[in-house]
ZAMARGU-4260 file (C-alpha; in steps of 0.2 Angstrom, whole numbers, plus 5000, padded with zeros to 4 digits):
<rodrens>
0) 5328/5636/4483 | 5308/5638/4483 | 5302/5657/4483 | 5290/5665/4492 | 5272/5659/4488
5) 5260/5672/4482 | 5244/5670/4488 | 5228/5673/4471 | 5220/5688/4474 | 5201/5689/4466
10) 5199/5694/4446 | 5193/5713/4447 | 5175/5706/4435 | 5173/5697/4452 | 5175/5712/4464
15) 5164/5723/4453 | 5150/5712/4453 | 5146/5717/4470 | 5142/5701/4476 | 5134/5706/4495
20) 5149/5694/4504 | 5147/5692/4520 | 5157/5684/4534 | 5152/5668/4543 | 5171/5666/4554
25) 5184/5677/4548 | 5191/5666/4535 | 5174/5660/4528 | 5168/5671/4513 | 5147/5668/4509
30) 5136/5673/4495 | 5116/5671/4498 | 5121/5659/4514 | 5131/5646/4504 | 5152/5646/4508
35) 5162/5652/4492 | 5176/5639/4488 | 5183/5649/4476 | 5182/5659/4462 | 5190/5663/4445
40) 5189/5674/4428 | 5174/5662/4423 | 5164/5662/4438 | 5162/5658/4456 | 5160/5641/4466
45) 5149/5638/4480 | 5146/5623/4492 | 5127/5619/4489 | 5130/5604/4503 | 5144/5590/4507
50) 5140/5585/4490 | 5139/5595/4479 | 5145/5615/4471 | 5138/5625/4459 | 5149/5634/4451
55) 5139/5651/4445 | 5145/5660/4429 | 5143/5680/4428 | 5124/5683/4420 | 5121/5689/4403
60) 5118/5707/4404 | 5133/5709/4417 | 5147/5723/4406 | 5161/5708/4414 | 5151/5693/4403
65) 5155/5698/4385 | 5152/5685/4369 | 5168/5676/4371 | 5164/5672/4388 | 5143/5667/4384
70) 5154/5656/4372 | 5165/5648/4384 | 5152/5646/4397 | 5141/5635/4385 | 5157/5625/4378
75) 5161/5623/4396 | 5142/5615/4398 | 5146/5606/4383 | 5163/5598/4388 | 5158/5591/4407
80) 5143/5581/4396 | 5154/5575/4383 | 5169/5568/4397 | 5154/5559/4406 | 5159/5549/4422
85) 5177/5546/4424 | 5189/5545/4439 | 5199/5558/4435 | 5187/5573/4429 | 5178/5580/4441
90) 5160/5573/4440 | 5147/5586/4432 | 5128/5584/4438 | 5118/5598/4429 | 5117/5614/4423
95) 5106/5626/4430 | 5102/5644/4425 | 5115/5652/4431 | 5128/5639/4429 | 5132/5620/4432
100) 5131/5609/4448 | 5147/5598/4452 | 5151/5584/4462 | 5160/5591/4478 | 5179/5590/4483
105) 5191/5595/4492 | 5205/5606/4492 | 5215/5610/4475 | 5232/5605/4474 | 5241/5623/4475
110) 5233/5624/4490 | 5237/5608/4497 | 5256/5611/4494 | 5254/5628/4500 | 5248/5623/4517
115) 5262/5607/4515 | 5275/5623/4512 | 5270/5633/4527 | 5270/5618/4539 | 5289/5613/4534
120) 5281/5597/4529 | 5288/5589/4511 | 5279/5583/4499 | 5281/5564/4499 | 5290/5556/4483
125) 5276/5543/4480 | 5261/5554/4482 | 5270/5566/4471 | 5272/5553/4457 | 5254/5548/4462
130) 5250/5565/4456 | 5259/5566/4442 | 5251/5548/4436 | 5232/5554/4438 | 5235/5571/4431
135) 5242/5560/4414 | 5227/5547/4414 | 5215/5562/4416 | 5223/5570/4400 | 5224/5557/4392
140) 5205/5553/4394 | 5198/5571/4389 | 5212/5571/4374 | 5201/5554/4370 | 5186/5562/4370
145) 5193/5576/4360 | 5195/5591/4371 | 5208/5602/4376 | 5209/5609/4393 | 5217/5626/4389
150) 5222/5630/4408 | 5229/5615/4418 | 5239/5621/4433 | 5239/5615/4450 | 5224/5626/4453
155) 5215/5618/4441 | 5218/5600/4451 | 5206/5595/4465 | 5209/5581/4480 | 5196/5570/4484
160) 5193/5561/4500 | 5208/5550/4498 | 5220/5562/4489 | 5217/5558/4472 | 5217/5571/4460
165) 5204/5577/4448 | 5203/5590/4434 | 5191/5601/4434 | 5188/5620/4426 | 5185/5621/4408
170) 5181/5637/4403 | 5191/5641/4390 | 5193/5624/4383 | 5190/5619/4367 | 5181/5603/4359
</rodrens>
């Protein structure tokens, strides 16, 4: 029997940093004009355009961005330039002051099979090894380049275009 599904409610460093949301439809969170796609103990993801996010990191000087975090923010930098282009690691583009520009996607995979869940629709068997196959090759590739993801989850998996997954988030990893 499947539980309930609990939707993720924001970190508190995020609802402290007073980040002047405001509302473009009722379900469409924006900071400075540009729709937030979502947003984690690292940091925050905005669409720049239909290509590409930056995801922004907590500024030095903010009581929420201690040493540990200035750590994993540059190791983070470091790891999407070591992975390079690959199919199954989200495509990094630069880094900018206040944190690094990423090629755009679409919906992570929780949400995907939460929305699948709430329709009554199953998860087809293929796609699901489909899945399970691309999550493998892309761990298999950063483990090659020596880096450990430290948080894979399905959060932590993004769809493309044509529903093939990519990892993506590395705060927290190490090298």
């Amino acid at each position: 029997m499947i539980g309930t599904w609990k939707m993720y409610s924001p970190p508190i460093p995020l609802r402290k940093l007073k980040l002047n949301l405001v509302k473009e439809r009722s379900n469409q969170d924006q900071i400075d004009g540009h729709i937030l796609l979502g947003h984690g103990i690292s940091g925050y993801v905005i669409a720049l355009d239909g290509n590409y996010v930056q995801k922004i990191f907590p500024s030095s000087g903010n009581p929420f961005m201690d040493e540990a975090k200035e750590k994993d923010r540059a190791i983070e930098i470091r790891i999407y330039k070591r992975l390079g282009d690959h199919p199954r690691v989200c495509k990094y583009i630069q880094d900018v002051k206040s944190g690094i520009v990423l090629e755009r996607l679409g919906k992570n995979l929780r949400i995907h099979l939460q929305d699948l869940f709430q329709d009554g629709k199953p998860v087809d068997l293929h796609q699901a090894i489909e899945w399970s196959c691309q999550t493998a090759q892309g761990l298999a590739y950063i483990h090659s380049r020596k880096i450990l993801h430290t948080d894979i989850g399905c959060h932590n998996l993004l769809l493309d275009q044509h529903s093939n997954l990519k990892l993506c988030d590395f705060a927290g990893s190490s090298i």
